[in-house]
RODRENLO-292691 format. One line per 10 residues: for each residue x, y, z of C-alpha. Coordinates in nm, 3 decimals. Example, Ala and Ser with C-alpha at 12.3 -4.5 7.8 and 13.67 -1.06 7.14 Angstrom:
2
1.230,-0.450,0.780  1.367,-0.106,0.714
END
This chain:
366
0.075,-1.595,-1.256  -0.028,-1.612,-0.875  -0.148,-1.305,-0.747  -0.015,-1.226,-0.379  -0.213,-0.974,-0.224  -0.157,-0.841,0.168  -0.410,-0.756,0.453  -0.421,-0.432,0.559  -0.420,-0.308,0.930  -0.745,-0.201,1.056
-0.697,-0.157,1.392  -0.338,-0.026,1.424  -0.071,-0.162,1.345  0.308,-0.224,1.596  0.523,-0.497,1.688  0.365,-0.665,1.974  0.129,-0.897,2.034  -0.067,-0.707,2.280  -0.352,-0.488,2.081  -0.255,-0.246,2.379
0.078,-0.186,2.212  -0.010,-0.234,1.844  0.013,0.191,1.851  0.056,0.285,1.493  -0.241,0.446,1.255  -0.344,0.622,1.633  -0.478,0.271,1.790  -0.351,0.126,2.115  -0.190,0.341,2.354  -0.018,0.704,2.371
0.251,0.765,2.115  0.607,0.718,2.166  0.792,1.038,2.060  1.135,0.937,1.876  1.386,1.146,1.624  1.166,1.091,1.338  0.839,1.231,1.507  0.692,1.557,1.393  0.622,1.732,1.687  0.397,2.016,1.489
0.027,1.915,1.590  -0.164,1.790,1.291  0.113,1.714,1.086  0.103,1.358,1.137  -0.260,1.153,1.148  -0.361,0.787,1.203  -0.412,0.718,0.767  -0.047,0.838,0.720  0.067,0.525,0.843  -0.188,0.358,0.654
-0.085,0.498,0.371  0.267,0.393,0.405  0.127,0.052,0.427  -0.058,0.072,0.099  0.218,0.227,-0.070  0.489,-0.071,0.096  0.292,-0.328,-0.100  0.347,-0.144,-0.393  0.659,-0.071,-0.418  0.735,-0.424,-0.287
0.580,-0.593,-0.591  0.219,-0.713,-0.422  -0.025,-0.748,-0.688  -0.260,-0.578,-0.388  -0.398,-0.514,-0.094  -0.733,-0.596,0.118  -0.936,-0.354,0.337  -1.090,-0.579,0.540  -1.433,-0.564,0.715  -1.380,-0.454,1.073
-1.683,-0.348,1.258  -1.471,-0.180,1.538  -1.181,-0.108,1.318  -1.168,0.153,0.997  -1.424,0.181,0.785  -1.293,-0.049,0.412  -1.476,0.167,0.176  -1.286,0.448,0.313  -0.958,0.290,0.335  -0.988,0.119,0.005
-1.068,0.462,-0.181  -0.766,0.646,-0.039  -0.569,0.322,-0.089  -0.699,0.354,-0.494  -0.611,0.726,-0.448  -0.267,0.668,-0.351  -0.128,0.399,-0.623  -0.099,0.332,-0.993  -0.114,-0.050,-1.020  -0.238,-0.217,-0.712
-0.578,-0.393,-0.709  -0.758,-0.317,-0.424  -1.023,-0.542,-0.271  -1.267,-0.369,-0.045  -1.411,-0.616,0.195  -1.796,-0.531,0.336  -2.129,-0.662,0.431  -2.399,-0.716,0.195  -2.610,-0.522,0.461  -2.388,-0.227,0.371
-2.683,-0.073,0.146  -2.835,-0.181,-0.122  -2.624,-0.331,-0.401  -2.760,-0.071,-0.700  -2.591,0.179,-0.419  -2.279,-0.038,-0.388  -2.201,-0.065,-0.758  -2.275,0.303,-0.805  -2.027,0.360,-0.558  -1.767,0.105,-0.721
-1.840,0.308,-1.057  -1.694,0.581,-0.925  -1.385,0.396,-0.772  -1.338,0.212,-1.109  -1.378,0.553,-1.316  -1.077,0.663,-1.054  -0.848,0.374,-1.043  -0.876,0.284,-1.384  -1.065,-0.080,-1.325  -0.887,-0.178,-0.999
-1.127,-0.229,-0.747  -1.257,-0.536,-0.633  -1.477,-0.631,-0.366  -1.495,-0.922,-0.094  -1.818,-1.003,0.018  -1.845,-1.089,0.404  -2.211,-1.291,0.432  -2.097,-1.460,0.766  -2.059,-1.225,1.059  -2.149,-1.338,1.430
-2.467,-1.236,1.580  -2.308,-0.929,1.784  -2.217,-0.791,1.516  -2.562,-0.840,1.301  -2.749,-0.700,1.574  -2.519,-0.385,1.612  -2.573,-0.348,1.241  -2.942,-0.379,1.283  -2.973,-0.680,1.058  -3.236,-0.872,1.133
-3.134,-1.140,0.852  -2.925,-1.457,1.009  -2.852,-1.829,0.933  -2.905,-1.951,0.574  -3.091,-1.665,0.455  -2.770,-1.451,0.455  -2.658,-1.607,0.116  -2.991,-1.610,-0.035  -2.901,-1.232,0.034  -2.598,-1.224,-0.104
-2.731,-1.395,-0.403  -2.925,-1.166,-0.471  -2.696,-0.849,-0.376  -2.461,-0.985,-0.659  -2.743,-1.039,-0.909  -2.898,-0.725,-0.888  -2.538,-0.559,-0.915  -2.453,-0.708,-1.183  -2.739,-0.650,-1.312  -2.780,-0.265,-1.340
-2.374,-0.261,-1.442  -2.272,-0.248,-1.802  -1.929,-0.307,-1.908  -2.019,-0.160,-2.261  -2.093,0.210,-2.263  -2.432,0.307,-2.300  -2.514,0.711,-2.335  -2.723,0.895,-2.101  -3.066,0.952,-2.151  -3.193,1.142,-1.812
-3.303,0.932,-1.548  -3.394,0.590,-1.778  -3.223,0.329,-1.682  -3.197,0.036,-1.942  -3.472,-0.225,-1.860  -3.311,-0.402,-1.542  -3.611,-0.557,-1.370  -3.575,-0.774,-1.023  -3.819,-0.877,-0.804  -3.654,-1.095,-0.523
-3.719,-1.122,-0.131  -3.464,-0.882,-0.045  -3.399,-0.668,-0.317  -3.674,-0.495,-0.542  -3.549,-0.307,-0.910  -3.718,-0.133,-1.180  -3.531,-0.058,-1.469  -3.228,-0.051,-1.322  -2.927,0.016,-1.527  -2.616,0.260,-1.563
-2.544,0.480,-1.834  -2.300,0.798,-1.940  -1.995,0.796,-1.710  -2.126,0.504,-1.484  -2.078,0.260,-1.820  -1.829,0.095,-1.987  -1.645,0.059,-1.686  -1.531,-0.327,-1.564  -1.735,-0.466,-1.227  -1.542,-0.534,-0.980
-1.386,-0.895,-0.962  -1.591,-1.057,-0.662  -1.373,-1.258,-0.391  -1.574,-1.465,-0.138  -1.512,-1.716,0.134  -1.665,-1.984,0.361  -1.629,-2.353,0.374  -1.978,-2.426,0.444  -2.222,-2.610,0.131  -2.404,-2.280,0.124
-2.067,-2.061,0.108  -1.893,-2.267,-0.163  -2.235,-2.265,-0.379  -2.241,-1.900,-0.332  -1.902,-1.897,-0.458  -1.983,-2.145,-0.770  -2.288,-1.923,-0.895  -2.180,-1.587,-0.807  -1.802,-1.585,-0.724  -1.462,-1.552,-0.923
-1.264,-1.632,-0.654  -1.303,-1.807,-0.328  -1.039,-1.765,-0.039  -1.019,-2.034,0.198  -0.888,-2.019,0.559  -0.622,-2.332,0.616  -0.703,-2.591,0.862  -0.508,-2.873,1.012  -0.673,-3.131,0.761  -0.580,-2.858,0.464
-0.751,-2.736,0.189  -0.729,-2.940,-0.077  -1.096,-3.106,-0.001  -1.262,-2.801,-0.012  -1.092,-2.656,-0.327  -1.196,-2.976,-0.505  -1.527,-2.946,-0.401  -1.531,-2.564,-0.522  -1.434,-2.666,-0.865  -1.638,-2.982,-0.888
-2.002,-2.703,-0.831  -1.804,-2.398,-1.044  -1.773,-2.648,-1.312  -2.154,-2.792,-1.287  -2.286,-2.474,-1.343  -2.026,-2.384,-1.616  -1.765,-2.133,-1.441  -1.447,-2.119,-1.324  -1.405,-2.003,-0.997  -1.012,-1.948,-0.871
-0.928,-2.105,-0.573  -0.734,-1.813,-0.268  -0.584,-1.877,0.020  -0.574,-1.632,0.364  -0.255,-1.699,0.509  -0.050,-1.467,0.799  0.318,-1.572,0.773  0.622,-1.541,1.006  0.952,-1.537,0.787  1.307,-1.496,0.873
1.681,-1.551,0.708  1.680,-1.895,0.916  1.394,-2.102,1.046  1.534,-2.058,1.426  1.475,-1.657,1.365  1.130,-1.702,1.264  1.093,-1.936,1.554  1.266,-1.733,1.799  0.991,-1.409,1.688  0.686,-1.591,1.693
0.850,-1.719,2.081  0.894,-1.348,2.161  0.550,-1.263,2.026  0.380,-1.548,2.222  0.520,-1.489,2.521  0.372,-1.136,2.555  0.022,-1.272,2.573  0.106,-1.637,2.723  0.295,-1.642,2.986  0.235,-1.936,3.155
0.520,-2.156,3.044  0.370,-2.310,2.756  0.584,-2.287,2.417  0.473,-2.144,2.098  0.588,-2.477,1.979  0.314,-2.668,2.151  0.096,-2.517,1.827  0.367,-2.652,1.560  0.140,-2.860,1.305  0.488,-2.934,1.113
0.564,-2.882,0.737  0.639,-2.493,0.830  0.257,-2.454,0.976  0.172,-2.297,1.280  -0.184,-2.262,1.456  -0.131,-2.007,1.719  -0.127,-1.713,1.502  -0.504,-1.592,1.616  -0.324,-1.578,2.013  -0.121,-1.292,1.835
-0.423,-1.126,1.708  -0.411,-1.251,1.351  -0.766,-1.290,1.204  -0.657,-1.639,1.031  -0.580,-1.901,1.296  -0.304,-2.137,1.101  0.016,-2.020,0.906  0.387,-2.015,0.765  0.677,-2.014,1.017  0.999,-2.094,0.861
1.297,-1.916,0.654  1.251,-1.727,0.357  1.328,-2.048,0.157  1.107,-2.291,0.380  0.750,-2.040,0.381  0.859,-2.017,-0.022  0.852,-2.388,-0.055  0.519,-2.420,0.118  0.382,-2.161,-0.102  0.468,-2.311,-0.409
0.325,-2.619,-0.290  -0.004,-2.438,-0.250  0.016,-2.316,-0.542  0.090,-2.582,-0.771  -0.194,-2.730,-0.572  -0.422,-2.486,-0.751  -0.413,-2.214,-0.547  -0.351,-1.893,-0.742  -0.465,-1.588,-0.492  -0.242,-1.584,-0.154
-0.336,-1.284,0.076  -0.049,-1.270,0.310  -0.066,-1.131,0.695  0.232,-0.997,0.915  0.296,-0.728,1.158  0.434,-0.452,1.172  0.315,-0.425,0.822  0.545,-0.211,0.683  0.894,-0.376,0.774  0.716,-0.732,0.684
0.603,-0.593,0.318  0.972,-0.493,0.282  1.091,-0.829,0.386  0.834,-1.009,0.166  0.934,-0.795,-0.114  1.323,-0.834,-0.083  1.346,-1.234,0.050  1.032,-1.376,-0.010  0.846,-1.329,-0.336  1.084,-1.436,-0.613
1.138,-1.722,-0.477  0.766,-1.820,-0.546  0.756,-1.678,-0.845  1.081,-1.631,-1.046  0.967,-1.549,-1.360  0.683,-1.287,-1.271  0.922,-1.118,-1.003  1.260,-1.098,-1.127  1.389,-0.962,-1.386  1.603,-1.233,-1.498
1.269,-1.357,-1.518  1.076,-1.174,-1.676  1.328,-1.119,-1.944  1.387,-1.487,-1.983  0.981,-1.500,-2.043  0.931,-1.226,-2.268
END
């Protein structure tokens, strides 16, 4: 069964285009007090809304959610703990920098997430950032050296990890050795609590030769970012260096989505949306690609720069053409995130997948 998955808001969250206005989760500008405010001070903080999020996916049958890497929005790890905190079934996929610390650190801290959440974590790791960001980060490391890097972040992590429990025995660790150029072990290992626990399922992305090798050696699933040419090159090429070194590696898609009862609603909302930050007489239209796929969603502040427009029924059929194209990990985008969830939820996913999301179907399957 596909796995649909949705972004999380890092940086706010609202119905407008404008980041200025985006002020949910205590981003953008001041508050507007309604009915439904508290007015009690303290009573009502930025994660509540977050949380609402997290909990919308949920209850709207997403397999998950991702806490994306934001360096000037909320910290992932953070978000994706309280997001583990605060369900019962949702995989959560923290998304962070191999320069985050070193990866025995990382995977101690994902032991402890996994001995919470009851094997849900996951993590997405980001190995190309901009050189702003790097050098805010203090990371001296840049161009192809970032996924020798990442290499061996995921080696070493998987390395000290053991999915079989092994008891304690004071500070030994059981015979993990690594000498690489970034990352330096001896005998590494977890034991007691920290073992028998499963690592994380690791999500990368990139269409570069170095990103999709990454992927082929170290990955189990790669998301890919459409383009106007599509995807279907790349995810052939994915499985064609998975399969030479003898893995699988599932093949995800990024995609932000715009999705209404009829296509002229979905239109007429990404028009309204547009408009706010271009108003210069130029259409939203003028970025139609056809088939139900848009390229202007990055002018609304979308991380992704092409997606869905359409009815319920249209963004469906394009998603079941991804899929049966191989695709079989969707994360889905749209703002405000909690109304959209709901929406997704009610209109959108059974028709992609009948038989995991109804109950007709899943009776019909059982």
């Amino acid at each position: 069964m596909t796995e649909f998955l949705w972004r999380l808001p890092s940086r706010g969250d609202g119905r407008h285009a404008s980041p200025g206005s985006r002020n949910r989760g205590g981003f953008g500008g001041p508050q507007v007090p309604t009915v439904a405010t508290d007015p009690r001070p303290g009573n009502f903080g930025p994660f509540d809304d977050l949380a609402q999020v997290v909990l919308a996916a949920e209850l709207s049958g997403l397999d998950g959610v991702l806490a994306p890497y934001d360096p000037l929005g909320e910290e992932s790890w953070i978000v994706g703990g309280g997001a583990l905190r605060d369900t019962r079934h949702s995989r959560v996929i923290v998304e962070f920098h191999p320069s985050f610390g070193t990866p025995v650190y990382a995977a101690k801290v994902s032991a402890t997430l996994q001995r919470l959440s009851r094997g849900r974590l996951s993590w997405r790791l980001r190995v190309e950032t901009d050189a702003a960001d790097a050098r805010a980060r203090g990371d001296r490391v840049t161009g192809m050296d970032r996924f020798t890097r990442a290499a061996e972040f995921l080696t070493v992590a998987r390395g000290v990890w053991n999915e079989t429990p092994v008891a304690g025995a004071g500070f030994n660790g059981t015979g993990f050795d690594f000498d690489g150029e970034y990352f330096d072990v001896v005998d590494g290992g977890f034991r007691g609590i920290l073992s028998g626990l499963p690592f994380p399922t690791v999500y990368l992305s990139g269409d570069s030769e170095q990103a999709l090798e990454l992927s082929a050696r170290h990955g189990d699933v790669h998301l890919f970012t459409e383009t106007v040419d599509g995807i279907a090159a790349s995810v052939a090429e994915l499985r064609r260096r998975s399969k030479a070194r003898g893995r699988t590696v599932r093949a995800g898609l990024e995609l932000p989505i715009i999705a209404r009862e009829s296509e002229g609603e979905a239109w007429a909302r990404a028009e309204r949306q547009w408009q706010e930050v271009h108003s210069d007489g130029v259409g939203a239209r003028s970025l139609d690609l056809g088939g139900g796929r848009w390229a202007g969603f990055t002018e609304l502040g979308y991380e992704q720069p092409i997606g869905l427009v359409g009815s319920y029924e249209q963004v469906a059929q394009r998603l079941s053409e991804y899929v049966d194209a191989g695709v079989d990990s969707i994360v889905l985008d749209a703002r405000p995130h909690i109304e959209e969830l709901h929406r997704a939820g009610e209109h959108l996913l059974h028709l992609v997948d009948p038989a995991g999301r109804t109950l007709a179907g899943q009776e019909a399957t059982a």
